[in-house]
C-alpha positions as CSV (number, residue, x, y, z in Angstrom):
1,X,155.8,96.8,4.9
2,X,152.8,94.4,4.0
3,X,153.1,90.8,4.6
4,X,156.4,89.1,5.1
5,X,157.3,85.7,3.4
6,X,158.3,82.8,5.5
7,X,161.6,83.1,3.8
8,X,162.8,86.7,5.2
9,X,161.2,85.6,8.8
10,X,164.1,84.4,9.8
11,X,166.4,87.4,8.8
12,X,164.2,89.5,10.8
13,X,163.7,87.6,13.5
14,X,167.9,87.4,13.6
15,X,167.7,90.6,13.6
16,X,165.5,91.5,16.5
17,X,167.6,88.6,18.6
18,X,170.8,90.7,18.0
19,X,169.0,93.7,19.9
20,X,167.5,91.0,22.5
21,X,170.4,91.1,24.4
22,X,171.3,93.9,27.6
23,X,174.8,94.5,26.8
24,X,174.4,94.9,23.0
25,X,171.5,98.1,24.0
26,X,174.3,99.5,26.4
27,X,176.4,99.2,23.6
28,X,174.4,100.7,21.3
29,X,173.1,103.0,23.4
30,X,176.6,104.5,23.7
31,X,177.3,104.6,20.4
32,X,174.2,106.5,19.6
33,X,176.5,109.2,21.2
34,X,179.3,108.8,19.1
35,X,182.0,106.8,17.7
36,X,184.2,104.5,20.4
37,X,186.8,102.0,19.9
38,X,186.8,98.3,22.1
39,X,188.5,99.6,24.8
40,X,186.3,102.6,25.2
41,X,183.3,101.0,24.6
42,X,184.8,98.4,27.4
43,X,185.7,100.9,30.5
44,X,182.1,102.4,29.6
45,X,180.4,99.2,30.0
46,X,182.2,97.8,32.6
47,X,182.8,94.8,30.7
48,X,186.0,93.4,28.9
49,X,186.7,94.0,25.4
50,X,186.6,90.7,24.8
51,X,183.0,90.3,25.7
52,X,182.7,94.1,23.7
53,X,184.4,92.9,20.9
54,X,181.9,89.6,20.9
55,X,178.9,91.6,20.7
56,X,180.0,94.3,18.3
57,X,181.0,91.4,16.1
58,X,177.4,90.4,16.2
59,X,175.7,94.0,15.7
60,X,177.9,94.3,12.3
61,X,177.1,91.1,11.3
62,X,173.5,92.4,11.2
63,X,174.1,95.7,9.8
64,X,173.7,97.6,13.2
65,X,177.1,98.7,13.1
66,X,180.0,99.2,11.2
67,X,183.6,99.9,12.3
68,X,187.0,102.0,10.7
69,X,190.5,101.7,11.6
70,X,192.5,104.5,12.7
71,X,195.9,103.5,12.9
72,X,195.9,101.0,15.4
73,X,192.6,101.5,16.9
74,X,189.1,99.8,15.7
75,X,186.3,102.9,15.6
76,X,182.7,101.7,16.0
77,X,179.5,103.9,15.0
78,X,176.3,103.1,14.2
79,X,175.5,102.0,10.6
80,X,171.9,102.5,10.1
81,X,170.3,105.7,11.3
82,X,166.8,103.7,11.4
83,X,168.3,102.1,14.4
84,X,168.1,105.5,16.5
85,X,164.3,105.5,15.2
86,X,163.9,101.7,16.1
87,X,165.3,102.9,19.6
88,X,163.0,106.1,20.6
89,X,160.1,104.1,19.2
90,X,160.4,101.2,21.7
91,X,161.5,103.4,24.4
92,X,158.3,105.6,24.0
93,X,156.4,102.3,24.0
94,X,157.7,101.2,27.1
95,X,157.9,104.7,28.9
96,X,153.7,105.2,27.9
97,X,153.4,101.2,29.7
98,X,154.9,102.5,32.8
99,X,152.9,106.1,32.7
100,X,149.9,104.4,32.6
101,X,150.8,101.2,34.8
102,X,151.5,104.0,37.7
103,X,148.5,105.9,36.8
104,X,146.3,103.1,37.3
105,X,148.3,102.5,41.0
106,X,147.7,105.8,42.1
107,X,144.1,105.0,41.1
108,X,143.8,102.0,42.9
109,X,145.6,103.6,45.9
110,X,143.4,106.3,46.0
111,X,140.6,103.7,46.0
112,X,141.7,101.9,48.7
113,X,142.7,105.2,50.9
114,X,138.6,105.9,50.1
115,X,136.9,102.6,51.3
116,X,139.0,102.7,54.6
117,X,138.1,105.9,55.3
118,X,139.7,108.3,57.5
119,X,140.9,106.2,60.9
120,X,138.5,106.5,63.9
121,X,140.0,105.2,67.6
122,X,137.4,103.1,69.5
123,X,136.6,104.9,73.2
């Protein structure tokens, strides 16, 4: 990708605050499954469509998404596969940052258990 010029910094950075948010990764984390309309994507979440319908409306804005009507219902899916990429890639990050935090826990644990030393009662 090179160098970015100020002028497409803010797209990008518009972009990454779209996927900022918890309940836009749920919903995009369900749709990575599969196509779901507002009330779907609602019961799955646990949250009302209007608050679905709020975030979707900002995933399409920025491309994320895109939606098809059937009949009367609203289908959404996602629109770029790079965002399934984008996805695993951060997730890896993050799962190899907690692999290593716990490995370096157990290390320290294991440190600790050796300087005390096995526990000796006083006569």
């Amino acid at each position: 990708m090179g160098h970015l010029p100020p002028e497409v910094l803010e797209p990008v950075a518009a972009y990454f605050r779209a996927l900022s948010e918890p309940t836009r990764l749920h919903i995009l984390s369900l749709l990575r499954q599969g196509e779901y309309n507002v009330g779907e994507l609602a019961q799955q979440c646990d949250y009302t469509a209007a608050n679905v319908s709020r975030h979707l409306s900002v995933l399409r804005k920025h491309g994320l998404v895109e939606r098809e009507t059937r009949g009367n219902s609203v289908y959404y899916r996602i629109a770029d596969p790079s965002v399934n990429a984008l996805c695993d890639l951060v997730c890896g990050s993050i799962l190899r940052q907690i692999e290593q935090s716990a490995a370096q826990r157990a290390a320290f644990a294991a440190l600790r258990e050796g300087a005390s030393g096995p526990s000796r009662k006083l006569p």
